[in-house]
C-alpha positions as a printed NumPy array, in Angstrom:
array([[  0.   ,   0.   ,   0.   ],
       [  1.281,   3.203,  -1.272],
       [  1.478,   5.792,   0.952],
       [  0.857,   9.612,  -0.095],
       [  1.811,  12.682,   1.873],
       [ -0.703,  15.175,   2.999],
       [ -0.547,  18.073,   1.868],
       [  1.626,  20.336,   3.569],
       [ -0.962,  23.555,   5.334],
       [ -0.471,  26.925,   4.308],
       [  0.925,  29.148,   7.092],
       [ -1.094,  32.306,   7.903],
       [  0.836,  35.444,   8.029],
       [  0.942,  36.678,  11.27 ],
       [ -0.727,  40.193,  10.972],
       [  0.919,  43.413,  12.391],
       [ -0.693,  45.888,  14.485],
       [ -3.76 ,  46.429,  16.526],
       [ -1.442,  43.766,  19.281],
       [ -3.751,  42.742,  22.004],
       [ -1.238,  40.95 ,  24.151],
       [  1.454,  42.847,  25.929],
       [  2.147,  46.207,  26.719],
       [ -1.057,  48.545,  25.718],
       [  1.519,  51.253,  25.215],
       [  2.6  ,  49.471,  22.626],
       [ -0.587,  48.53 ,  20.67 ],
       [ -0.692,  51.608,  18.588],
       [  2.19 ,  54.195,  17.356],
       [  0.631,  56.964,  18.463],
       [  0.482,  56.001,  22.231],
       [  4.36 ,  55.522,  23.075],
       [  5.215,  58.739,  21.094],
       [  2.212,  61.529,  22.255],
       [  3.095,  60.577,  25.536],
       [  7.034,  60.937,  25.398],
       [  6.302,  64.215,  23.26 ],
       [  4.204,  65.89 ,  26.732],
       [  6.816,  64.404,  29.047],
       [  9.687,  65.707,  26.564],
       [  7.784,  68.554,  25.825],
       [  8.1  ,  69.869,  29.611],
       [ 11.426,  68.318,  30.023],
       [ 13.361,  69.603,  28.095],
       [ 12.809,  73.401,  28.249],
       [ 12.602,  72.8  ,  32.212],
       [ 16.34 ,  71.958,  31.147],
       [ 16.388,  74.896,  29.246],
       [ 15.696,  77.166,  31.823],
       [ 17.922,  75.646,  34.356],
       [ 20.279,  76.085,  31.975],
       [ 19.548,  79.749,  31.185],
       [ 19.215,  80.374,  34.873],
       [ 21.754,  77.981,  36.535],
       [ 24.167,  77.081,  34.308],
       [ 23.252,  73.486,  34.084],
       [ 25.522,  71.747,  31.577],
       [ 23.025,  70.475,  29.482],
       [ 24.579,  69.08 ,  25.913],
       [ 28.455,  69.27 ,  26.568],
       [ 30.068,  69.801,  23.889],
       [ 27.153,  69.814,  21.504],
       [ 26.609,  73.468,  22.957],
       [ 23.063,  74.305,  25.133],
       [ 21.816,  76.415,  22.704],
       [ 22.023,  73.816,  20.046],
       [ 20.644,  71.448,  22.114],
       [ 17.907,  73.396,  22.838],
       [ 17.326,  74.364,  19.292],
       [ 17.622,  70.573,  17.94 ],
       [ 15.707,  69.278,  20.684],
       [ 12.614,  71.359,  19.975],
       [ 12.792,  70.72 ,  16.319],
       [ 13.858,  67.296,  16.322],
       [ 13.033,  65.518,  19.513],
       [  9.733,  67.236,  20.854],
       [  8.23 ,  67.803,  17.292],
       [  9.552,  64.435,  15.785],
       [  7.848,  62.136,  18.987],
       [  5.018,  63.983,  17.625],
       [  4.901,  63.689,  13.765],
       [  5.675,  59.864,  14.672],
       [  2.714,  59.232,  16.805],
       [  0.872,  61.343,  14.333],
       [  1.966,  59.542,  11.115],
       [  2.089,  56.031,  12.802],
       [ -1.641,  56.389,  13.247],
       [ -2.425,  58.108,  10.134],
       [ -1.116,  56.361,   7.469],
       [ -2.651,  52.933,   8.269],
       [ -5.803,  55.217,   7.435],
       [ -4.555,  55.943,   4.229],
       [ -3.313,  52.639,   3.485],
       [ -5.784,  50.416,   4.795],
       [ -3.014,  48.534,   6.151],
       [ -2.285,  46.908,   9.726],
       [ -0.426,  49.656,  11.896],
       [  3.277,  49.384,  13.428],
       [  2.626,  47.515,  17.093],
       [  4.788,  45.616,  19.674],
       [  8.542,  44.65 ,  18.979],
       [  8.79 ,  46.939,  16.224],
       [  7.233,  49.51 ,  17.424],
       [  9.528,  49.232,  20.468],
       [ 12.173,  49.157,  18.4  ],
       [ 11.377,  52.113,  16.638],
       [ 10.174,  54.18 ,  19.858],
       [ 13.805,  53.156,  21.431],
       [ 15.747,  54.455,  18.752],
       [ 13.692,  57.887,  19.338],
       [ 14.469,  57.587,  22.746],
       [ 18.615,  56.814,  22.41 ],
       [ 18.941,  59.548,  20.762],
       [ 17.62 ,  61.77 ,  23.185],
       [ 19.773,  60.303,  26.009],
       [ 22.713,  60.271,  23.97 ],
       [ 22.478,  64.354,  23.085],
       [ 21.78 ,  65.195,  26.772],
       [ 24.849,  64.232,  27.53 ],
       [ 26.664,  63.583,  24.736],
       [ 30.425,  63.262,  26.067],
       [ 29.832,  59.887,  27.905],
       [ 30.205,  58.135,  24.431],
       [ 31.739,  60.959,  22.413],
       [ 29.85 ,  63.245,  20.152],
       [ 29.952,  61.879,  16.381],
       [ 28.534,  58.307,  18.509],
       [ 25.81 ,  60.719,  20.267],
       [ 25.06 ,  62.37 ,  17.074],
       [ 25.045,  59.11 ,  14.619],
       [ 22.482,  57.568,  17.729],
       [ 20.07 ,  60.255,  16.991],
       [ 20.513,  60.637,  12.847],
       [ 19.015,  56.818,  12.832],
       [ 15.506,  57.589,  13.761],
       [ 14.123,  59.935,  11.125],
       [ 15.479,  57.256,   8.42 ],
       [ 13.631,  54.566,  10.159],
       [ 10.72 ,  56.49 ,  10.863],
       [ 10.609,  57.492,   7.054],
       [ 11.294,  53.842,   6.148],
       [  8.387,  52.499,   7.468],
       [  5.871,  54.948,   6.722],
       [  7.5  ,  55.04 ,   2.68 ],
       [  6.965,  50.728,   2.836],
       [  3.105,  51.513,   3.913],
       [  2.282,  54.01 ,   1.831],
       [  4.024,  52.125,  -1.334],
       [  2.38 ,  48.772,  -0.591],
       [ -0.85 ,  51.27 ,  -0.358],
       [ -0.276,  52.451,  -3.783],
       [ -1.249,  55.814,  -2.113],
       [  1.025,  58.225,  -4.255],
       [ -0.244,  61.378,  -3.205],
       [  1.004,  61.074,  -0.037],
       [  4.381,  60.808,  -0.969],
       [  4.704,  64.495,  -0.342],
       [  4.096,  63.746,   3.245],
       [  7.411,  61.47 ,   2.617],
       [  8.881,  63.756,   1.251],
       [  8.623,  66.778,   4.032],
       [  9.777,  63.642,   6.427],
       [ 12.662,  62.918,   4.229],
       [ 13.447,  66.682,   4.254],
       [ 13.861,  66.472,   8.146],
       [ 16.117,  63.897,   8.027],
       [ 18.548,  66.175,   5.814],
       [ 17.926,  68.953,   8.16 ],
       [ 18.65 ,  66.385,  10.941],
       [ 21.946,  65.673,   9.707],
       [ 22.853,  68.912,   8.221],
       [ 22.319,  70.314,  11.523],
       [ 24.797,  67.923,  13.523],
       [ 27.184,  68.26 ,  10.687],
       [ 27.144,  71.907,  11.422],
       [ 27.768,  71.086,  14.744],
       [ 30.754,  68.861,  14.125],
       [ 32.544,  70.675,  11.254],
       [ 31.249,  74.208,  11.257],
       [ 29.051,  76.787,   9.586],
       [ 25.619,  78.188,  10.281],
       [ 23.682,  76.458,  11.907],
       [ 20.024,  78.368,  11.58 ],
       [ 20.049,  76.95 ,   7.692],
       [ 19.296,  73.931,   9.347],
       [ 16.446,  75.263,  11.685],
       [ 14.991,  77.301,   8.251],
       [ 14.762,  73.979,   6.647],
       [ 13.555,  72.196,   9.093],
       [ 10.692,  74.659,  10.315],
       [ 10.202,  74.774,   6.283],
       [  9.559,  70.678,   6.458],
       [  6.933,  71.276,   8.986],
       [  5.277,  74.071,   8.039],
       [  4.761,  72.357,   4.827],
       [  3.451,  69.186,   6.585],
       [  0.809,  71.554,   8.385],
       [  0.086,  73.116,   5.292],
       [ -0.687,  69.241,   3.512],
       [ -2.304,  67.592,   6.366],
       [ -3.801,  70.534,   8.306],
       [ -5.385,  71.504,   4.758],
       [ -6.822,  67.935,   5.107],
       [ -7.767,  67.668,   8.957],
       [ -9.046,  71.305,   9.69 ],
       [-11.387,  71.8  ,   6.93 ],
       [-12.689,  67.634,   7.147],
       [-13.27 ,  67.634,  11.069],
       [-14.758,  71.013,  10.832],
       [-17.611,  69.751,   8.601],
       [-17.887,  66.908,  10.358],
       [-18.367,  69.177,  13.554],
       [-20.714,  71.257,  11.667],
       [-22.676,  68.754,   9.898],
       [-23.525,  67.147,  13.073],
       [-25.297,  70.271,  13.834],
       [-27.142,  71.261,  11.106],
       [-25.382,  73.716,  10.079],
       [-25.549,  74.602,   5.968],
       [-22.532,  77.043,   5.617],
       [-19.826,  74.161,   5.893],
       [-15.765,  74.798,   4.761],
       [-15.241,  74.695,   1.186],
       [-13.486,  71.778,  -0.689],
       [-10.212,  71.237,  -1.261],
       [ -9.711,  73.07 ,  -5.022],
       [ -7.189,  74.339,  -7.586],
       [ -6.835,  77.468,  -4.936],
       [ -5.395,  74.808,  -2.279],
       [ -2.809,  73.612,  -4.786],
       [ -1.732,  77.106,  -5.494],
       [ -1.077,  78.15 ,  -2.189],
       [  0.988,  75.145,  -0.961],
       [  2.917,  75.869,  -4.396],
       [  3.71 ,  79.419,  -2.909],
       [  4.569,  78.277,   0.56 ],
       [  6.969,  75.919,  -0.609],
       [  8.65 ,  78.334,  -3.021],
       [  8.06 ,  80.869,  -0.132],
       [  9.76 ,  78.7  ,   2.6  ],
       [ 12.721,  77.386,   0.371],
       [ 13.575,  81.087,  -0.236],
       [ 13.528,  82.004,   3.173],
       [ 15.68 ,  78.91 ,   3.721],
       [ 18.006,  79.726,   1.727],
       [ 18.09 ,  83.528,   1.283],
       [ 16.385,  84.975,   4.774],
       [ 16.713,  88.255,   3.999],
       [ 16.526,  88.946,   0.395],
       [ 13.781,  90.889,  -1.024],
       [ 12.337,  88.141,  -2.812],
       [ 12.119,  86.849,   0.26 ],
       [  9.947,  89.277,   1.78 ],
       [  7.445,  89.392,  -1.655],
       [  7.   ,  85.549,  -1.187],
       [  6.441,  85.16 ,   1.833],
       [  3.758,  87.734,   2.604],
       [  1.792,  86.43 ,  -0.61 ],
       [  2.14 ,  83.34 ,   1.064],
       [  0.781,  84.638,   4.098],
       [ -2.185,  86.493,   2.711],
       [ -3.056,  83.299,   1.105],
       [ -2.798,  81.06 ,   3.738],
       [ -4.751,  83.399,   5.614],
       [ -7.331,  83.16 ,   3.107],
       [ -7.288,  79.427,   2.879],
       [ -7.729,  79.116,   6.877],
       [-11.119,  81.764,   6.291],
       [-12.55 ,  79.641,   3.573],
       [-12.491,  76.808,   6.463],
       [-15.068,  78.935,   8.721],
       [-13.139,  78.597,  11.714],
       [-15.377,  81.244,  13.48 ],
       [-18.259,  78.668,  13.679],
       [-16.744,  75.862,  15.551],
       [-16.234,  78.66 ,  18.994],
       [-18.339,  76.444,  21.33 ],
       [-15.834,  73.636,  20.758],
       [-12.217,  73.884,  21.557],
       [-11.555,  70.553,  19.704],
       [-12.169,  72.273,  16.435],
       [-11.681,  75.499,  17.3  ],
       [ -8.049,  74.785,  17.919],
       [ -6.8  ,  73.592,  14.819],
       [ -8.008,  76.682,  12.818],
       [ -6.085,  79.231,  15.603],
       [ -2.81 ,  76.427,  14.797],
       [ -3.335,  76.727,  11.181],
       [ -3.836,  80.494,  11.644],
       [ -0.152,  80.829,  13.316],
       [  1.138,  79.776,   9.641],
       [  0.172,  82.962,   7.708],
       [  0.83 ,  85.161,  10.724],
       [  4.68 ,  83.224,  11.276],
       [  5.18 ,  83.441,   7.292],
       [  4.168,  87.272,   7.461],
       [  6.413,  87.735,  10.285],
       [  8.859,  86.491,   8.236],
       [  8.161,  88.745,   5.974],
       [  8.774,  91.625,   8.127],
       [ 12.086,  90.019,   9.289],
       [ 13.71 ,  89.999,   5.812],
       [ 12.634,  93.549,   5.186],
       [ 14.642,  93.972,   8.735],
       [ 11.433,  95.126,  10.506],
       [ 11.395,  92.337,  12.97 ],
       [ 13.809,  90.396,  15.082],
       [ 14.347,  87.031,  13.241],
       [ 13.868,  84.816,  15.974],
       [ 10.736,  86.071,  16.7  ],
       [  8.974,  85.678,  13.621],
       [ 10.933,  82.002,  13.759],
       [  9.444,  81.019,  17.099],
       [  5.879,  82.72 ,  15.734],
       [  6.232,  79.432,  13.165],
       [  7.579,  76.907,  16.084],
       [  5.924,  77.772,  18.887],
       [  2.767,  78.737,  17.103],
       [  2.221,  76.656,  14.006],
       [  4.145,  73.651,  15.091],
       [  3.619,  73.88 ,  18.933],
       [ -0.058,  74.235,  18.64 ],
       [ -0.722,  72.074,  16.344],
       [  1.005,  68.981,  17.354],
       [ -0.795,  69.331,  20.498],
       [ -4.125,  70.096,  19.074],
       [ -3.439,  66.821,  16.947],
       [ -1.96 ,  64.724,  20.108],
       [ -5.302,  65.841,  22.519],
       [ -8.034,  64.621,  19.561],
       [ -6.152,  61.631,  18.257],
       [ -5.598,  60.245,  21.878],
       [ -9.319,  61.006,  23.043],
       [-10.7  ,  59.261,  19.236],
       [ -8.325,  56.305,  19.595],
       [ -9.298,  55.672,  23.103],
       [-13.199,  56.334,  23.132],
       [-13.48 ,  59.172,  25.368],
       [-16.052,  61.62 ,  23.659],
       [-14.846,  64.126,  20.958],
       [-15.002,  67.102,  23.3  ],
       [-12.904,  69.344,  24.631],
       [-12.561,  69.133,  28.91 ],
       [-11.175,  72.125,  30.63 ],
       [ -8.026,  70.937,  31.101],
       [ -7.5  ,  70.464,  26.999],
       [ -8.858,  73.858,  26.345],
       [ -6.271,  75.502,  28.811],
       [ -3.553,  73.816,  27.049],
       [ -4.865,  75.096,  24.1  ],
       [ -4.327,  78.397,  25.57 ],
       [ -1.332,  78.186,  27.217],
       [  0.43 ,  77.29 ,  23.825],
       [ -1.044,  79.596,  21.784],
       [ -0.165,  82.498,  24.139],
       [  3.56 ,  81.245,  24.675],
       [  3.768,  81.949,  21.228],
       [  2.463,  85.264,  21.603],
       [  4.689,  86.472,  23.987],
       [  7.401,  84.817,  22.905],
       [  6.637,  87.376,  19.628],
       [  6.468,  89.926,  21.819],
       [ 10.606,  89.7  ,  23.068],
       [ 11.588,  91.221,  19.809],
       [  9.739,  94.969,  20.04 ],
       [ 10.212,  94.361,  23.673],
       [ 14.258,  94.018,  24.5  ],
       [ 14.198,  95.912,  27.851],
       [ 11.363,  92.88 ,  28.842],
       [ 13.06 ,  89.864,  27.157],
       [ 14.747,  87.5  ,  30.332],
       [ 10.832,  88.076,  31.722],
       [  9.116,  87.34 ,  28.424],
       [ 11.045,  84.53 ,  27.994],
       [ 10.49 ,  83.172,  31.748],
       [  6.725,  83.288,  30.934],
       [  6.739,  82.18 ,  27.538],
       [  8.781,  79.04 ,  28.523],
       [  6.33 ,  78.654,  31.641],
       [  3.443,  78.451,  29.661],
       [  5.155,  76.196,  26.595],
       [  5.688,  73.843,  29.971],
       [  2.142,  73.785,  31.634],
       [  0.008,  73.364,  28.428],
       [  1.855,  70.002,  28.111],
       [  1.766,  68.97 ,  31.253],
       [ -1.848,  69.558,  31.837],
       [ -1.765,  67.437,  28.192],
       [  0.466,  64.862,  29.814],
       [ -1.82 ,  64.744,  33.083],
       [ -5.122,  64.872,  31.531],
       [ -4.101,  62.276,  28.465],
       [ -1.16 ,  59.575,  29.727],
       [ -3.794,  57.119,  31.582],
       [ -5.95 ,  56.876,  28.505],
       [ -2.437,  56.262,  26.223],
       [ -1.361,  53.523,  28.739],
       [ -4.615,  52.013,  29.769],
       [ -7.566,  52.141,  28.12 ],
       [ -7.418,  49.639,  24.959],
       [ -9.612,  51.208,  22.047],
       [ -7.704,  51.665,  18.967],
       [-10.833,  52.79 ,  16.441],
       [-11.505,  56.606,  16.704],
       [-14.928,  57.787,  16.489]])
């Protein structure tokens, strides 16, 4: 009797994301990386200020006011583009997000390189530096393999702003190691993510606005994306690489207003002044609106009319500071089931960012008042993110609900 071999089974792949075993910090991108953005947020200008006030050594040899600089730019802001895109992009995909291992992986590499710039003389600076160049790259990786597999090309101008951090990343380090000016660097880098605000804030702010509206009945709603959308983020970028490159040439100071005035106009076409008896909403249009008021400041810097790093923390503080945290506060809440409403505490975060930036504008016409501005400015950057971290780390490391509402 012959005998015949069964057939051999087919394995199931074993799916990523969405992990309901282990860690629940770990089941979704966003969760690991919000919360070390708040903790990081407050941590590191506490560090800051120490350092301003006590002398604390913070950096070595990389220099505390490049630390300070990169770690704004590229540690705060990049915990929060990763949580952000993490969560995103498997809604754009339609594919399983990044959970467990590799997500741990990817969340550690974030993490090392933060440790190694703090103090960056216990393993020598180039190690330090090279530590913190690998995360962007990975980061970029596997959001470029998801969006790819997708087949969703128009986002690879998200990629693309990513990718243009990672240059910034490293051109800013090299700077640091070999020489040169440094604040090309921070140009392109606030470039990268005003340009990312400009993509996916003109997708966000005008889609949860209707939604908000909708809901209530209302008829006027924000108007669709069009040919007028295309033509400003045309003139931002152009706008933003010439500032980049050229911050105070004239042609510097035509592009960037026009870019301002039309950004401005873009934001009013959203109706932003409807959504005032929710902060949720309300919130990402005052964000969006620090981009045309940073990019006219700009403006006025290259025509010499205001200090420079004013109008550059107008775009940080402002644009990228309040957004990320309007962003962080409604993904958390939708990804965890807690209702789509502002509490107190978010709407005094809300605040406190959005007057740090302010006031922080207000150093340059203001010299004689500048330590104090500063002191408050900083204060306030700290408190809206810890009343974020507070209000928002039990829901990112306990409650399991990874479907937003």
């Amino acid at each position: 009797m012959s005998e015949t071999a069964a057939p051999a089974q087919k394995r199931k792949p074993v799916p990523r994301g969405l992990a309901r075993t282990g860690p629940v910090i770990l089941s979704y991108g966003f969760r690991p990386f919000f919360l070390a953005a708040g903790i990081w947020a407050v941590l590191a200008m506490g560090l800051w200020i120490g350092a301003l006030i006590f002398g604390w050594p913070i950096g070595g040899s990389y220099g505390g006011a490049y630390w300070h600089a990169h770690e704004m730019l590229f540690g705060y802001s990049t915990a929060a583009l990763a949580g952000f895109l993490l969560t995103a992009v498997p809604n754009w995909t339609g594919r399983l997000p990044v959970s467990g291992l590799p997500l741990a992986i990817l969340f550690l590499a974030w993490l090392v390189g933060r440790l190694a710039l703090l103090a960056p003389d216990l393993v020598g600076l180039p190690v330090a530096i090279a530590l913190d160049i690998a995360f962007l790259p990975l980061l970029l990786g596997i959001c470029l393999r998801e969006v790819i597999a997708g087949r969703k090309w128009k986002d690879l101008k998200v990629m693309a702003a990513v990718g243009a951090l990672a240059i910034a990343n490293a051109l800013f380090h090299g700077v640091i190691l070999w020489g040169g000016d440094v604040a090309l660097a921070d140009r392109a880098a606030v470039s990268a993510f005003i340009m990312l605000i400009g993509i996916i804030g003109g997708r966000v702010v005008p889609s949860f606005t209707r939604n908000w509206l909708a809901k209530r009945h209302v008829i006027a709603l924000p108007a669709p994306y069009a040919l007028f959308d295309t033509a400003t983020l045309l003139v931002t970028l152009a706008a933003l690489a010439c500032w980049t490159l050229l911050p105070v040439s004239p042609l510097t100071v035509i592009l960037c207003a026009l870019a301002g005035l039309l950004n401005a106009w873009r934001l009013f076409r959203w109706r932003g002044w409807q959504t005032g008896a929710e902060a949720l909403v309300l919130v990402l249009h005052v964000a969006y609106g620090f981009v045309p008021l940073g990019l006219l400041s700009v403006a006025l810097s290259a025509a010499g009319w205001l200090d420079p790093m004013a109008a550059l923390h107008v775009l940080t503080v402002g644009a990228i500071g309040t957004m990320t945290l309007a962003i962080m506060s409604r993904a958390t809440r939708g990804h965890t089931g807690v209702p789509l409403t502002a509490s107190p505490l978010t709407a005094a975060s809300y605040a406190c960012v959005a007057l740090a930036a302010l006031i922080r504008l207000a150093v340059g016409p203001l010299p004689d008042l500048a330590t104090e501005l500063l002191a408050v400015a900083g204060t306030l950057w700290m408190l809206a993110f810890l009343l974020y971290t507070l209000e928002h780390a039990p829901l990112l490391l306990t409650r399991r609900r990874d479907r937003p509402e």
